[in-house]
C-alpha positions as CSV (number, residue, x, y, z in Angstrom):
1,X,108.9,103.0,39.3
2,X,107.7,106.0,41.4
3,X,110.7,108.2,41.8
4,X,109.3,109.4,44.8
5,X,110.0,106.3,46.6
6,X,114.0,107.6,45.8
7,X,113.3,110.9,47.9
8,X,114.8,109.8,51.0
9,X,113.4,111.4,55.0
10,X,112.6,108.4,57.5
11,X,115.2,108.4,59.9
12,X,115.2,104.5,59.3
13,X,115.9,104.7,55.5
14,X,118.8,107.7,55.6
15,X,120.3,104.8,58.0
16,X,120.0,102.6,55.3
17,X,121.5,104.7,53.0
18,X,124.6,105.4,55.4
19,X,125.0,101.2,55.8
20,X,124.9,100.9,52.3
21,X,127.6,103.7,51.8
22,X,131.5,103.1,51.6
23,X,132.4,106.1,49.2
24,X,131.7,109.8,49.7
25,X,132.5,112.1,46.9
26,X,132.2,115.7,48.5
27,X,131.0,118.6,45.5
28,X,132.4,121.4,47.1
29,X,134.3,120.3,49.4
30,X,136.8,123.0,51.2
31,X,140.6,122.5,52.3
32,X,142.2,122.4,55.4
33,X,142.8,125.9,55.6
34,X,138.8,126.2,56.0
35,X,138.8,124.1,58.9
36,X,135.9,126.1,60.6
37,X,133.2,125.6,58.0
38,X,131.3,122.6,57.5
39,X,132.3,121.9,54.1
40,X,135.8,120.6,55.4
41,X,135.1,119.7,59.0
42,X,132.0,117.1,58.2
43,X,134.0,115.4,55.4
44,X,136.9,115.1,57.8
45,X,134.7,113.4,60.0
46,X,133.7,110.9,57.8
47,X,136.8,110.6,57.0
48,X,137.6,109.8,60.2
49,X,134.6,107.8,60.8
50,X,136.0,105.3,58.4
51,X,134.2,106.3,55.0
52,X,136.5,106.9,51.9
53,X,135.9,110.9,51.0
54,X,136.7,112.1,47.3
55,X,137.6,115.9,47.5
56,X,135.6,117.6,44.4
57,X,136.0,121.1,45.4
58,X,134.4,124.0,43.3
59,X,136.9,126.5,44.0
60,X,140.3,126.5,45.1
61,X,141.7,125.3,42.0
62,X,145.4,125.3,43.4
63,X,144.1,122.2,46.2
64,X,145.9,119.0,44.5
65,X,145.1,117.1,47.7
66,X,142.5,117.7,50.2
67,X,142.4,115.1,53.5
68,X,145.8,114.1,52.3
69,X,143.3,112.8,49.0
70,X,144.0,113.4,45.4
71,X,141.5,116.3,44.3
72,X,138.7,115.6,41.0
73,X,137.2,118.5,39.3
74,X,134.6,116.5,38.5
75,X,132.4,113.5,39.5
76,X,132.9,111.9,35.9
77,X,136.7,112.4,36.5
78,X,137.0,109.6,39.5
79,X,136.3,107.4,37.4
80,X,134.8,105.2,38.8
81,X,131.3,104.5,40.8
82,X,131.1,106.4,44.1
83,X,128.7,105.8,46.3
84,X,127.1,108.7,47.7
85,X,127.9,112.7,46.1
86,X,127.9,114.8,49.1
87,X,126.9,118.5,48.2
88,X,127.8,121.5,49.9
89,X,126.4,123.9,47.0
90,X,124.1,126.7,47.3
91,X,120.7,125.5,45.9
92,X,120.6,127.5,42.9
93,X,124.0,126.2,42.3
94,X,123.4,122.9,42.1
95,X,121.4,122.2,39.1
96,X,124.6,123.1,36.9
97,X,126.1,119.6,38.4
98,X,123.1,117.2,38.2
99,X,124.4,116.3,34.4
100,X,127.3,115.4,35.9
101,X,126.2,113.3,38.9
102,X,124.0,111.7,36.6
103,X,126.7,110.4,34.6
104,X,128.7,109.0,37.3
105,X,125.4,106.9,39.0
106,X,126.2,106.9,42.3
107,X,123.7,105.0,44.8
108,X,123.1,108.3,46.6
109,X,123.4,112.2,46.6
110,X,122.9,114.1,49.8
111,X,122.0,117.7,50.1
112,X,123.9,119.0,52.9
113,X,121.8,120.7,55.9
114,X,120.2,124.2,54.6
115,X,119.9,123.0,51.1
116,X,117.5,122.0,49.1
117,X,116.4,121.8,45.2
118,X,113.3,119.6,44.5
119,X,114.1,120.3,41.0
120,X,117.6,118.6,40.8
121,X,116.3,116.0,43.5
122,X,113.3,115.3,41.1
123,X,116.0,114.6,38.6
124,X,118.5,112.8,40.4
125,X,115.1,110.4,41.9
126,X,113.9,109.3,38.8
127,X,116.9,108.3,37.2
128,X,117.2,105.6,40.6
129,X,119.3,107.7,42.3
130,X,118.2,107.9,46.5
131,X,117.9,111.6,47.4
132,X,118.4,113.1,50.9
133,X,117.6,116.7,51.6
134,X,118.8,119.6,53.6
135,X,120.4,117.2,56.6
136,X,123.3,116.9,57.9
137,X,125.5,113.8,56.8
138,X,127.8,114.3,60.2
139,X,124.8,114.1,62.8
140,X,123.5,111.3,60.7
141,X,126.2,109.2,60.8
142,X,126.6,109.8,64.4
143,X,123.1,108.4,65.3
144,X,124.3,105.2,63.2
145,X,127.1,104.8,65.5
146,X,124.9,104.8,68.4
C-alpha cells in the first residue's frame, strides 16, 4: 500500500476522518486551570461537541481527572482502541511518542495547528495509520457541523 495515500489534506477526507471518529485521546492535553490555551479549550469543545476525549497530559502529573475524565499517562495505558490521538506537542517532541501511538493503533493521529513532523507522520502512514497535519481539529469539526 502507498502510505502516502494515509497522509491526510482534502478538506473532503479530514471530514471523513471526523465521521469516522467517536474517541479522541488528547497527548498533551492541559487542565482546566489552562483554560486559555488551546490544548484544553479545543478538547473541551469536542467534548462538548459530543466526541469522547481521553486526557493524556504530558505534564501536570498531579491531574487525576481532566474534563471531569480519568487521566492516562500513556496511550497504551487506556487500554483499549481509541480512535483518533490528538497531539498538542511541539514537533521535535513528538517523535518520542510515535512508539507508543503505534502500539495502541488508533484509526487516526492529528497534529494540532502549527505542528508538523513528516518524520513521525511518515511513520505513523505506513503502519495504516491516517495522518492529519498542522490543522486545527476544533475549526474542523465545526465545518462538519455545518
Amino acid at each position: 500500500m502507498d502510505w502516502k495515500r494515509n497522509i491526510i489534506s482534502d478538506a473532503n477526507d479530514i471530514l471523513d476522518v471526523l465521521r469516522a471518529t467517536k474517541s479522541i485521546a488528547v497527548l498533551g492535553i492541559k487542565p482546566e486551570s489552562h483554560d486559555g490555551q488551546p490544548a484544553f479549550y479545543v478538547p473541551a469543545h469536542m467534548a462538548a461537541a459530543g466526541y469522547e476525549v481521553i486526557p493524556v497530559p504530558v505534564y501536570f502529573p498531579e491531574a487525576t481527572e481532566i474534563l471531569g475524565r480519568k487521566v492516562f499517562r500513556s496511550i497504551q495505558e487506556i487500554g483499549r482502541q481509541v480512535d483518533m490521538v490528538n497531539v498538542f506537542r511541539r514537533p521535535n517532541d513528538i517523535d518520542q511518542h510515535v512508539d507508543d501511538i503505534l502500539a495502541a493503533k488508533p484509526k487516526s493521529v492529528w497534529f494540532q495547528l502549527g505542528i508538523r513532523n513528516d518524520a513521525a507522520a511518515q511513520r505513523l502512514a505506513e503502519a495504516g495509520i491516517k495522518v492529519v497535519q498542522d490543522r486545527c481539529l476544533m475549526v474542523e469539526e465545526g465545518r462538519l457541523s455545518r
